[in-house]
PyMOL Python script that loads the backbone (N, CA, C, O; Angstrom):
from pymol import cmd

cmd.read_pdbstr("""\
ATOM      1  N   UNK A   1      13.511 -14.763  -3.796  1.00  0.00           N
ATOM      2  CA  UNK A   1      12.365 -15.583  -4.064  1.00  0.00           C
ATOM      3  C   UNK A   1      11.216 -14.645  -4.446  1.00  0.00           C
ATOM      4  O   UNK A   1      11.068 -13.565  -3.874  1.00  0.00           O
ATOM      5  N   UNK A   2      10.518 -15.014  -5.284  1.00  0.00           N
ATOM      6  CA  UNK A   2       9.399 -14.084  -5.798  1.00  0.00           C
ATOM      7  C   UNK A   2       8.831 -15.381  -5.963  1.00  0.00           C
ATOM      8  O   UNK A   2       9.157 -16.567  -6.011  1.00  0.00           O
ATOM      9  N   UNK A   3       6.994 -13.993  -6.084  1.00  0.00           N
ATOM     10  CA  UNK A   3       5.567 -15.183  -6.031  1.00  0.00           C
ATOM     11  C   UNK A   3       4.392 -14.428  -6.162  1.00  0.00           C
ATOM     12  O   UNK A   3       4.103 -13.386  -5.574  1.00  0.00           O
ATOM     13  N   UNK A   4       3.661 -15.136  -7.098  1.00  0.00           N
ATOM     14  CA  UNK A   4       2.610 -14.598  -7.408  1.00  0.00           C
ATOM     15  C   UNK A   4       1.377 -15.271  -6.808  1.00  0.00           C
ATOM     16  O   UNK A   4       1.508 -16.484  -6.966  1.00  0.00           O
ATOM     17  N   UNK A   5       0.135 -14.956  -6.130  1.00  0.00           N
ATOM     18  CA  UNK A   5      -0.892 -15.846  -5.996  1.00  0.00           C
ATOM     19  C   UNK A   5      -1.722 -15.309  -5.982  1.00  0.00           C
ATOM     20  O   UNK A   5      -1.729 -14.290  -5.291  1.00  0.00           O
ATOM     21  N   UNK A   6      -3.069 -15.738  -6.840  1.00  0.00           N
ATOM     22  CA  UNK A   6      -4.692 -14.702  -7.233  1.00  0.00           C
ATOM     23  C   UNK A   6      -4.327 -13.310  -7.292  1.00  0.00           C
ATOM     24  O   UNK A   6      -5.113 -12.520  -6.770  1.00  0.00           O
ATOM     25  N   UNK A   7      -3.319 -12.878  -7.810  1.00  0.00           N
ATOM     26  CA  UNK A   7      -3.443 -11.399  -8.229  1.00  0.00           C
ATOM     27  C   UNK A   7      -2.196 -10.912  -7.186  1.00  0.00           C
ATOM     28  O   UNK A   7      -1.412 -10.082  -7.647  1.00  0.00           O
ATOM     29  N   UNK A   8      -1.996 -11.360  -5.895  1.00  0.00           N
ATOM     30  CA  UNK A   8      -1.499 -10.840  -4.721  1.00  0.00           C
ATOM     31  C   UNK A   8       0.352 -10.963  -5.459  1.00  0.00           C
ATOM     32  O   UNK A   8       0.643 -11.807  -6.308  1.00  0.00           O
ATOM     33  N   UNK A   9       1.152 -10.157  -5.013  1.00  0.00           N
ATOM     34  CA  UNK A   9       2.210 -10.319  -5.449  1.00  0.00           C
ATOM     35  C   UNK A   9       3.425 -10.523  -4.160  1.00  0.00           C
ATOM     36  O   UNK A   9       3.026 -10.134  -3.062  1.00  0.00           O
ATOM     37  N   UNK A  10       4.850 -11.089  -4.195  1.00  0.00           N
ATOM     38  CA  UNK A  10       5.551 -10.867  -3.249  1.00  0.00           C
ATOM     39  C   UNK A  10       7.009 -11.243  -3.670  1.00  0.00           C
ATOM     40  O   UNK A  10       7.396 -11.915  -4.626  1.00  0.00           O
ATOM     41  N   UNK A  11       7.661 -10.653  -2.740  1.00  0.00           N
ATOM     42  CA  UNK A  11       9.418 -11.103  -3.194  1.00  0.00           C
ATOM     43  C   UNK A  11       9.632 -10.840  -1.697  1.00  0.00           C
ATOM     44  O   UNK A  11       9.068 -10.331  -0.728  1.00  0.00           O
ATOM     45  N   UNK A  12      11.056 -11.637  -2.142  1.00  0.00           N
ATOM     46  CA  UNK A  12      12.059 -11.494  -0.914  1.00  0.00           C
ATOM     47  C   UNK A  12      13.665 -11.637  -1.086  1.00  0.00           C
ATOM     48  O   UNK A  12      14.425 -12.575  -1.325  1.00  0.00           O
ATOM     49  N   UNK A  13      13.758 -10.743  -0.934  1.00  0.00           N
ATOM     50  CA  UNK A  13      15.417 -10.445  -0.771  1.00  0.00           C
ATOM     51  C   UNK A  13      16.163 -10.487   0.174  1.00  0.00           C
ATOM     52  O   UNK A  13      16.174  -9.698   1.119  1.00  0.00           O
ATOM     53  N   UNK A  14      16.659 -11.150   0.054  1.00  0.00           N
ATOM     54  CA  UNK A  14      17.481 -10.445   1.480  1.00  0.00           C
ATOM     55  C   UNK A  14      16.918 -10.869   2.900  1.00  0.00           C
ATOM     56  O   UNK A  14      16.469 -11.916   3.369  1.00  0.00           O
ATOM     57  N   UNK A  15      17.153  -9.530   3.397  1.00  0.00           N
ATOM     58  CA  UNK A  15      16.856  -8.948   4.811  1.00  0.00           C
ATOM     59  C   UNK A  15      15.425  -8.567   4.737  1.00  0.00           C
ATOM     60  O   UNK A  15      14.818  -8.446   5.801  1.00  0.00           O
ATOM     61  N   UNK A  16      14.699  -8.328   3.417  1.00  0.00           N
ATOM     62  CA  UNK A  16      13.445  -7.621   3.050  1.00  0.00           C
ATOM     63  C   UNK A  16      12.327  -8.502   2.239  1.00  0.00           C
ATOM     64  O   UNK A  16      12.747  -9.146   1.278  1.00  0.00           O
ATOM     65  N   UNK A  17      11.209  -8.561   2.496  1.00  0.00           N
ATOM     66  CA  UNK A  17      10.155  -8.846   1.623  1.00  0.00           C
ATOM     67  C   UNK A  17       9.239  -7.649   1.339  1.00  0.00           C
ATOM     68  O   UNK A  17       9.286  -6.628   2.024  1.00  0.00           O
ATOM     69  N   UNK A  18       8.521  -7.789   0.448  1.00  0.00           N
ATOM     70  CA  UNK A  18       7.895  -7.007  -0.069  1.00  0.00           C
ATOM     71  C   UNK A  18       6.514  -7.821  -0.267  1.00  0.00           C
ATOM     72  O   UNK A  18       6.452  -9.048  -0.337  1.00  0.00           O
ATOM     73  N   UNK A  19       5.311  -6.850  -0.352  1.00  0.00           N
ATOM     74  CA  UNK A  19       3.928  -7.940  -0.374  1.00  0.00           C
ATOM     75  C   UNK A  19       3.161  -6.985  -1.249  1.00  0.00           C
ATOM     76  O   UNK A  19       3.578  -5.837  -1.091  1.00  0.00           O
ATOM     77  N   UNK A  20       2.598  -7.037  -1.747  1.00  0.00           N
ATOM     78  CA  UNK A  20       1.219  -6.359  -2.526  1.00  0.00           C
ATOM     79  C   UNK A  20       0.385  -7.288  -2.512  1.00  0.00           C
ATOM     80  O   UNK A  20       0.595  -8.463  -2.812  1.00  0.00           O
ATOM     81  N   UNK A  21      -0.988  -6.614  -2.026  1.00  0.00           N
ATOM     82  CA  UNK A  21      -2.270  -7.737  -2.524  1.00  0.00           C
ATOM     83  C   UNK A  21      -2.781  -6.817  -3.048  1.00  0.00           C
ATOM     84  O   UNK A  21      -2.203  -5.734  -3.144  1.00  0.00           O
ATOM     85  N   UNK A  22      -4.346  -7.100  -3.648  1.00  0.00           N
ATOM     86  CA  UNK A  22      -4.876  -6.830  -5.026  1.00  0.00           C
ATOM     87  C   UNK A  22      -6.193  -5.741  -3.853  1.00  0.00           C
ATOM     88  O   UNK A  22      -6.963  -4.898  -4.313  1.00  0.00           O
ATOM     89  N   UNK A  23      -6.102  -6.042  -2.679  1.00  0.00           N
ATOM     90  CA  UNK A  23      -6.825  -5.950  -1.577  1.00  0.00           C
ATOM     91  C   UNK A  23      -6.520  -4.789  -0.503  1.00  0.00           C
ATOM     92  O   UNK A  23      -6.451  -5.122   0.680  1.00  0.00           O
ATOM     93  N   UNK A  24      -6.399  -3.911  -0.738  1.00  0.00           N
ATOM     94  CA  UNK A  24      -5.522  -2.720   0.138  1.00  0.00           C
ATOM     95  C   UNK A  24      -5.699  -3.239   1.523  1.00  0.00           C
ATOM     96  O   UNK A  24      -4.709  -3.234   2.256  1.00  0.00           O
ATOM     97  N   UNK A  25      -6.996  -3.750   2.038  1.00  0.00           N
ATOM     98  CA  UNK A  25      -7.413  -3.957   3.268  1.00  0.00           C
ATOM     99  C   UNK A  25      -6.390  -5.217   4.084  1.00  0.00           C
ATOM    100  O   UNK A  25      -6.254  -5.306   5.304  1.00  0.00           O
ATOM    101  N   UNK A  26      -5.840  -5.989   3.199  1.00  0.00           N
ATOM    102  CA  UNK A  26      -5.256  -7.320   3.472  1.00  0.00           C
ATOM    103  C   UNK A  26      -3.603  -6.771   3.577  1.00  0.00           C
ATOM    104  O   UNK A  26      -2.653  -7.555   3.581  1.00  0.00           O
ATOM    105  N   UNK A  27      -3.468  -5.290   3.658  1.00  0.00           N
ATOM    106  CA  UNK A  27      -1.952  -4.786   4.187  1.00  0.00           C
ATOM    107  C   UNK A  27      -0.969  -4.826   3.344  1.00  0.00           C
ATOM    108  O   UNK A  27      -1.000  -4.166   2.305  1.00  0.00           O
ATOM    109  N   UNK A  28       0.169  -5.706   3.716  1.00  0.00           N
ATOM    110  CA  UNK A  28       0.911  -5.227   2.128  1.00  0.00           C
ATOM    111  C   UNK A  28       2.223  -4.439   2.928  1.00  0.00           C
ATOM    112  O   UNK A  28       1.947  -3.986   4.039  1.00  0.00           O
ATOM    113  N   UNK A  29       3.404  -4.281   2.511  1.00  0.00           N
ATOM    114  CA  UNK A  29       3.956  -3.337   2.465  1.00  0.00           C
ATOM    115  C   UNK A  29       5.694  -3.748   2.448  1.00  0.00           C
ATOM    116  O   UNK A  29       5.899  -4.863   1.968  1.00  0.00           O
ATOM    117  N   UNK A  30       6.834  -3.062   2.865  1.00  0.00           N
ATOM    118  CA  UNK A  30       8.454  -3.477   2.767  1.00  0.00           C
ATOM    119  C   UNK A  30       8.314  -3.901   3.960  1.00  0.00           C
ATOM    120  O   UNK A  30       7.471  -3.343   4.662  1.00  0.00           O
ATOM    121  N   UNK A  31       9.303  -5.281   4.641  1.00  0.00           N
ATOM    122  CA  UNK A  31       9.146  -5.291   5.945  1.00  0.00           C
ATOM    123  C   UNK A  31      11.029  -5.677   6.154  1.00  0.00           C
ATOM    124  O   UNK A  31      11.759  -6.322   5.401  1.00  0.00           O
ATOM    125  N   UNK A  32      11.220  -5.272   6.923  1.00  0.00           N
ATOM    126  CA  UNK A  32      12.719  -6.160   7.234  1.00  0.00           C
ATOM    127  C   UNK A  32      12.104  -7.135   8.506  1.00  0.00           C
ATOM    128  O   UNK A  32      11.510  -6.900   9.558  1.00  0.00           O
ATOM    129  N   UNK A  33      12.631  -8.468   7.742  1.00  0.00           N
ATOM    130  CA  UNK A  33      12.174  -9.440   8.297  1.00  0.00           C
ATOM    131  C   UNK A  33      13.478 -10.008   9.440  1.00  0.00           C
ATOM    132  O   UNK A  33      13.330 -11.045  10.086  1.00  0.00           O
ATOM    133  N   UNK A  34      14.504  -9.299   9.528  1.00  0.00           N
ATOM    134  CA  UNK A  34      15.911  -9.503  10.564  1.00  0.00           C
ATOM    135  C   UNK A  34      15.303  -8.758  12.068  1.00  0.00           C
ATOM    136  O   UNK A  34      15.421  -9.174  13.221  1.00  0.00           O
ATOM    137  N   UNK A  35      14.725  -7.700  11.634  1.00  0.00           N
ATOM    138  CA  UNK A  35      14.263  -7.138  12.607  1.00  0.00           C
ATOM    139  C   UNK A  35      12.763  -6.735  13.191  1.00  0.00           C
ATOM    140  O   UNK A  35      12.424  -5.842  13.967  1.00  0.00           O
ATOM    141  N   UNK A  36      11.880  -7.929  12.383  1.00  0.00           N
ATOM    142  CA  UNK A  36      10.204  -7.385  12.212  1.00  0.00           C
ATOM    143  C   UNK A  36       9.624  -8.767  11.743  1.00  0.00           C
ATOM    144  O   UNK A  36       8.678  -8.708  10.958  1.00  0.00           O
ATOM    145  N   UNK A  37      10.043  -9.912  12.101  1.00  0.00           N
ATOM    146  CA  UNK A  37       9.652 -10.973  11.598  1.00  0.00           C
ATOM    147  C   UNK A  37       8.138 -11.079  11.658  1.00  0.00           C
ATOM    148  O   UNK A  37       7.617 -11.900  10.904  1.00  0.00           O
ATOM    149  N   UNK A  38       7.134 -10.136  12.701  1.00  0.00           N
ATOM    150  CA  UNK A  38       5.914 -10.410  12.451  1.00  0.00           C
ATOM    151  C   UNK A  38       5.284  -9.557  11.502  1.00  0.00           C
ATOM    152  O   UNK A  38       4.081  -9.360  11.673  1.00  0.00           O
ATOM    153  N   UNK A  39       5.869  -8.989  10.495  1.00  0.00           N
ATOM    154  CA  UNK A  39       6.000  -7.636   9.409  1.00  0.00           C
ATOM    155  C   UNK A  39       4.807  -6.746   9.736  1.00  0.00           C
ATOM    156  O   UNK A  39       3.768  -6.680   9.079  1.00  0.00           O
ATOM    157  N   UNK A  40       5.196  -5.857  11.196  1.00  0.00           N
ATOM    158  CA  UNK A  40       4.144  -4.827  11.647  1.00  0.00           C
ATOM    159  C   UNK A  40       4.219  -3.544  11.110  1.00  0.00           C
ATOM    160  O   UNK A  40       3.291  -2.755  10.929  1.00  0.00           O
ATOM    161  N   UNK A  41       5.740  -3.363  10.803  1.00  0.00           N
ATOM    162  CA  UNK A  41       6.046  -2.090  10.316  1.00  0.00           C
ATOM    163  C   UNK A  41       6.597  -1.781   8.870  1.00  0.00           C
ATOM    164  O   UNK A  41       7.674  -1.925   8.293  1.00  0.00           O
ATOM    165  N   UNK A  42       5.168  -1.216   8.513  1.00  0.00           N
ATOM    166  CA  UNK A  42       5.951  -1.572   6.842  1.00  0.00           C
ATOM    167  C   UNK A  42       7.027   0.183   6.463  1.00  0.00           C
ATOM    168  O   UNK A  42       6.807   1.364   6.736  1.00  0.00           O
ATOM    169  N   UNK A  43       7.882  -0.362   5.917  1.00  0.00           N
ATOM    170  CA  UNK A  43       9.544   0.308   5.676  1.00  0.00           C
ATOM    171  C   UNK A  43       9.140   1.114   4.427  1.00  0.00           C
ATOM    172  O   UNK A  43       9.991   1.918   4.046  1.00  0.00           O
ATOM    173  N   UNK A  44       7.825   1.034   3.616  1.00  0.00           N
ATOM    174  CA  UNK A  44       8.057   1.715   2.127  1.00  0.00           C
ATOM    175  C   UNK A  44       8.033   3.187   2.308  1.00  0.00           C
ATOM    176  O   UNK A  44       7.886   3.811   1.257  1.00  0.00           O
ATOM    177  N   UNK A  45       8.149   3.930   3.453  1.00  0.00           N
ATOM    178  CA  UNK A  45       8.110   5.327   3.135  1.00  0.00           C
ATOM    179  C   UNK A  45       9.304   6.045   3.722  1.00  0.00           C
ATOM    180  O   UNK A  45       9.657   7.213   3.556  1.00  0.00           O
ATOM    181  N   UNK A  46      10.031   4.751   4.695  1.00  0.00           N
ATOM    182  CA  UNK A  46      11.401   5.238   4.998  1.00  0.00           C
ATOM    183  C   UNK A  46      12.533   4.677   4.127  1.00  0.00           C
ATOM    184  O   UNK A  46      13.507   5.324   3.743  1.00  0.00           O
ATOM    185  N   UNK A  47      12.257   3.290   3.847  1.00  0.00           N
ATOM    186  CA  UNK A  47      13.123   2.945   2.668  1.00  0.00           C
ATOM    187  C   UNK A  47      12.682   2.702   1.232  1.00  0.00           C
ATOM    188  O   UNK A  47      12.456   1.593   0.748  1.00  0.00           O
ATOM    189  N   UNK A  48      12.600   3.709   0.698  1.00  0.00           N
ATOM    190  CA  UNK A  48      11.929   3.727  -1.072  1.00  0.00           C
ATOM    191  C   UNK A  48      12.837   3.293  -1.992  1.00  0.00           C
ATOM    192  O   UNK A  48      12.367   2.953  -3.078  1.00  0.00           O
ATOM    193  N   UNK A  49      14.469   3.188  -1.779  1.00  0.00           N
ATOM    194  CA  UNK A  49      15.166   2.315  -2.281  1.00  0.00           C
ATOM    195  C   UNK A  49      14.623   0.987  -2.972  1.00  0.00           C
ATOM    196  O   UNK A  49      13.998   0.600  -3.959  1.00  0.00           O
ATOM    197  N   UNK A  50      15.254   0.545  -1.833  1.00  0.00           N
ATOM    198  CA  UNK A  50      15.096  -0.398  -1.118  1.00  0.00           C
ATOM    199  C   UNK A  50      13.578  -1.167  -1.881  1.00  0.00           C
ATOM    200  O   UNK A  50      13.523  -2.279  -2.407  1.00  0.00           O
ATOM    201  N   UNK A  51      12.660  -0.343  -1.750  1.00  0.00           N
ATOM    202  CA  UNK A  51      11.202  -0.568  -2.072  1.00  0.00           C
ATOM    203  C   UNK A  51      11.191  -0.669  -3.960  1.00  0.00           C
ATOM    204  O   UNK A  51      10.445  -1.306  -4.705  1.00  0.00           O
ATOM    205  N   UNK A  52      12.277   0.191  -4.243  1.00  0.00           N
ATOM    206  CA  UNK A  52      12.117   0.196  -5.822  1.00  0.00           C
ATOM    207  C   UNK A  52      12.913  -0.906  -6.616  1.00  0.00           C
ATOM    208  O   UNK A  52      12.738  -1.419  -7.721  1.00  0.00           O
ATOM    209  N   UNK A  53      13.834  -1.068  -5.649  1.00  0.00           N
ATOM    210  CA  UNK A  53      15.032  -2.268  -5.798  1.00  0.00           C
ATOM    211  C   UNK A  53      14.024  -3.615  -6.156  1.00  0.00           C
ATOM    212  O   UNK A  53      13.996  -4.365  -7.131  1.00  0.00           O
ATOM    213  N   UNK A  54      13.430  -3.573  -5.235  1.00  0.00           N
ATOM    214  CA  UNK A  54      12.778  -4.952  -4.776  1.00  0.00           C
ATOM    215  C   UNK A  54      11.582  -5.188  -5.825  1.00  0.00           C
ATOM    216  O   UNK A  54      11.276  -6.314  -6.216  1.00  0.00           O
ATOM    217  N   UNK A  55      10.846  -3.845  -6.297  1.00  0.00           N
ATOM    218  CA  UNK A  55       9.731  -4.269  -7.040  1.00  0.00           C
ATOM    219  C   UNK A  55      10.576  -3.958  -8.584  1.00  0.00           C
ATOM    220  O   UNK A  55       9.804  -4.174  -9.519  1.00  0.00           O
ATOM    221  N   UNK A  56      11.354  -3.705  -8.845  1.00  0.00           N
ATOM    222  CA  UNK A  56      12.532  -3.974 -10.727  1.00  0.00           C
ATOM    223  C   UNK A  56      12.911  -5.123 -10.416  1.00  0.00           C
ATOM    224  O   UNK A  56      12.645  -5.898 -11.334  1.00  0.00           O
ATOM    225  N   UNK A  57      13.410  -5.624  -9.560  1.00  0.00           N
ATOM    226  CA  UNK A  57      13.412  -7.420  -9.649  1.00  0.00           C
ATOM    227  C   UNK A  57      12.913  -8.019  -9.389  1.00  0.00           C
ATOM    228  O   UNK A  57      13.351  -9.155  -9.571  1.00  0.00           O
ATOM    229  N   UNK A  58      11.298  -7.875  -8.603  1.00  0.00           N
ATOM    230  CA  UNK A  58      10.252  -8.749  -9.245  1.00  0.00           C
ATOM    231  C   UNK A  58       9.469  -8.812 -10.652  1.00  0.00           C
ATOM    232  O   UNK A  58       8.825  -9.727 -11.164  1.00  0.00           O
ATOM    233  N   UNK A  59       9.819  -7.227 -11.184  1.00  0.00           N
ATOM    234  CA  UNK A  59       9.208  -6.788 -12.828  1.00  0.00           C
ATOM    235  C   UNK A  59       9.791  -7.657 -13.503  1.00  0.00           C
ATOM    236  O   UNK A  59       9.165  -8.389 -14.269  1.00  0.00           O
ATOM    237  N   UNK A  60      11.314  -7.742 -13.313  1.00  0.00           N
ATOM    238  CA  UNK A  60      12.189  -8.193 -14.023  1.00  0.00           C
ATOM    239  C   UNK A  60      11.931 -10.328 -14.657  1.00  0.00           C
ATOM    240  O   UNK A  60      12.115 -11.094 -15.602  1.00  0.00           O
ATOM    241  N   UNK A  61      11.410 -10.248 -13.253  1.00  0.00           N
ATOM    242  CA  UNK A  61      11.222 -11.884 -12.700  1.00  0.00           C
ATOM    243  C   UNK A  61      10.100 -12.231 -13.681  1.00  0.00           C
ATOM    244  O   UNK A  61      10.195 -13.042 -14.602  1.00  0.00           O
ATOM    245  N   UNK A  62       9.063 -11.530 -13.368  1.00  0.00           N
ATOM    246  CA  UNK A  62       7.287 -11.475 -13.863  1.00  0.00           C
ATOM    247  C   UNK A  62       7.878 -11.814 -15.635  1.00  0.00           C
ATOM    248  O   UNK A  62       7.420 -12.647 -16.417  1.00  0.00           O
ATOM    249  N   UNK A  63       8.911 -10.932 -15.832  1.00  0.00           N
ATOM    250  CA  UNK A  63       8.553 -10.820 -17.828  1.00  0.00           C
ATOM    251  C   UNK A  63       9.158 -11.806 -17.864  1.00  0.00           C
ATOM    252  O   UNK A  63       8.890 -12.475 -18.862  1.00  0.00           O
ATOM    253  N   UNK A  64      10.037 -12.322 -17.077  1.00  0.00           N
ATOM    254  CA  UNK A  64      10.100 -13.490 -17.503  1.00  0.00           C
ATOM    255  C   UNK A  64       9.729 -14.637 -17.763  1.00  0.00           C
ATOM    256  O   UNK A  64       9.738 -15.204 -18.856  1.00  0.00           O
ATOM    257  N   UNK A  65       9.351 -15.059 -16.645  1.00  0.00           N
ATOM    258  CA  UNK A  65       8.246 -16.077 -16.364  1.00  0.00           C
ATOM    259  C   UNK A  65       6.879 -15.678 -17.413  1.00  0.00           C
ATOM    260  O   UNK A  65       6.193 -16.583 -17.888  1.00  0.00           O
ATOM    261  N   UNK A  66       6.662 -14.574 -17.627  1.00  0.00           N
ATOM    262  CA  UNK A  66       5.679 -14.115 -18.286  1.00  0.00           C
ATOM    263  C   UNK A  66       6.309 -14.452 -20.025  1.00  0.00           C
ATOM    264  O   UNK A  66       5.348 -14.211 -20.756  1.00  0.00           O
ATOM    265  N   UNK A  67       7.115 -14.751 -20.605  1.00  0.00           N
ATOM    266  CA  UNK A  67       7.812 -15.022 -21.959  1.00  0.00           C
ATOM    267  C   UNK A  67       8.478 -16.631 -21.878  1.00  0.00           C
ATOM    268  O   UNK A  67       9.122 -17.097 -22.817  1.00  0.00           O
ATOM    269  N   UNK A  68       8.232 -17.327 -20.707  1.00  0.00           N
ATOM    270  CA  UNK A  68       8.749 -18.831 -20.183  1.00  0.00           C
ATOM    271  C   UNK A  68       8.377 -19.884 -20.808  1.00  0.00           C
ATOM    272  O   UNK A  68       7.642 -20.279 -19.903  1.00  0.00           O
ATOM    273  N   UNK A  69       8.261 -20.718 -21.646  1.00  0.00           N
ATOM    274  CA  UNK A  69       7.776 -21.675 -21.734  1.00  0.00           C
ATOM    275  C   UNK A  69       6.945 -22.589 -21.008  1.00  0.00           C
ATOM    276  O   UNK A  69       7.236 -22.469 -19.818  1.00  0.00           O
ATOM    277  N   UNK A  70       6.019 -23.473 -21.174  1.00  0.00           N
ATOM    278  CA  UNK A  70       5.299 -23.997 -20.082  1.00  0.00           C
ATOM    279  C   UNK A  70       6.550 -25.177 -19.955  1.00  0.00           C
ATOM    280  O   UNK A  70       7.346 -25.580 -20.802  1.00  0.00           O
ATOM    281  N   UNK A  71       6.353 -25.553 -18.482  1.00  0.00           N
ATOM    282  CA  UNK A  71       7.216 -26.945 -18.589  1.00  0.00           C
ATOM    283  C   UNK A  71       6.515 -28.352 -17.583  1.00  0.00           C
ATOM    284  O   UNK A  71       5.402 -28.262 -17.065  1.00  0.00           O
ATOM    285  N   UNK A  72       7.114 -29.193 -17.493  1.00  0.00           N
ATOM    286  CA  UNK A  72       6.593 -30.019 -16.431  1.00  0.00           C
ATOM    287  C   UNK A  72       4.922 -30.612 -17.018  1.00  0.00           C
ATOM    288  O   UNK A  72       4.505 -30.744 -18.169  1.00  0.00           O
ATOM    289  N   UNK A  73       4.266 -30.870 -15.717  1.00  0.00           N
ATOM    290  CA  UNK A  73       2.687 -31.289 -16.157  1.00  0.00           C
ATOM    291  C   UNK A  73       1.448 -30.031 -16.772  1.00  0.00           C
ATOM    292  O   UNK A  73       0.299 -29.970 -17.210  1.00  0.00           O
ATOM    293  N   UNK A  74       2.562 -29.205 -16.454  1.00  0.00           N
ATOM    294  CA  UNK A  74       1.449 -27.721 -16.893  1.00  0.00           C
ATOM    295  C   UNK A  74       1.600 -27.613 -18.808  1.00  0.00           C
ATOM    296  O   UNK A  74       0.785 -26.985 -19.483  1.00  0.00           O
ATOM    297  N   UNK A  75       2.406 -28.119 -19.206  1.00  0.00           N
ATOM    298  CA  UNK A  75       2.841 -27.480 -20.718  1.00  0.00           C
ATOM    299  C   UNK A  75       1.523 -27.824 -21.381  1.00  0.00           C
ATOM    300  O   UNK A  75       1.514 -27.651 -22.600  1.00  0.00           O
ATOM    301  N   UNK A  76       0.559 -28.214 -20.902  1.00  0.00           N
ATOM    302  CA  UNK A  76      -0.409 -28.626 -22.480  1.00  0.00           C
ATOM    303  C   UNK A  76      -1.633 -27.607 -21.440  1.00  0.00           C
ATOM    304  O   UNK A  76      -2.832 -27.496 -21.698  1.00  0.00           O
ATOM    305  N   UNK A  77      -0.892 -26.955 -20.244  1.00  0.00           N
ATOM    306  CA  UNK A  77      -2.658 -26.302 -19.633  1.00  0.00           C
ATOM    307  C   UNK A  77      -2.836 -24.925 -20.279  1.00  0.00           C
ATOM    308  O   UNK A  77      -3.860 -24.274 -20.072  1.00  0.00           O
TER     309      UNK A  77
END
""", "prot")
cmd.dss("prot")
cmd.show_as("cartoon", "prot")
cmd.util.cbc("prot")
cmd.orient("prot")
C-alpha cells in the first residue's frame, strides 16, 4: 500500500512501512510493524535494504499514478 498526503509520503510492505514527511520534526523513518507496532524505532540505518526496496516501489508507484489518467469524480479536476 502506498500514499501520498500534503507532501508527506508512505508505503507499506510487508512486515515494514516506511514514512517521510516534508517536516523532519514530524519523524519519519523504516519501522517493522510485526515487532514495533508503535513505530519507535526507526530500522533505516540498520536495514538500508530493506529501506531502498521500499522507497523503488514507492518511485515506481508515484510515476505511475503520476502518468494515470484521471478517473472517477476527479477526471474533469
Amino acid at each position: 500500500m502506498f500514499w501520498e498526503h500534503s507532501g508527506d509520503e508512505a508505503a507499506r510492505i510487508g512486515r515494514y512501512k516506511w514514512v517521510h514527511h516534508l517536516d523532519p520534526a514530524d519523524g519519519g523513518g523504516l519501522f517493522d510493524l510485526q515487532s514495533d507496532i508503535g513505530e519507535r524505532h526507526d530500522l533505516s540505518a540498520e536495514q538500508p535494504q530493506v529501506l531502498a526496496d521500499i522507497r523503488a516501489r514507492y518511485a515506481a508507484w508515484k510515476n505511475e499514478m503520476d502518468h494515470a489518467d484521471p478517473r472517477g469524480p476527479f477526471e474533469d479536476y
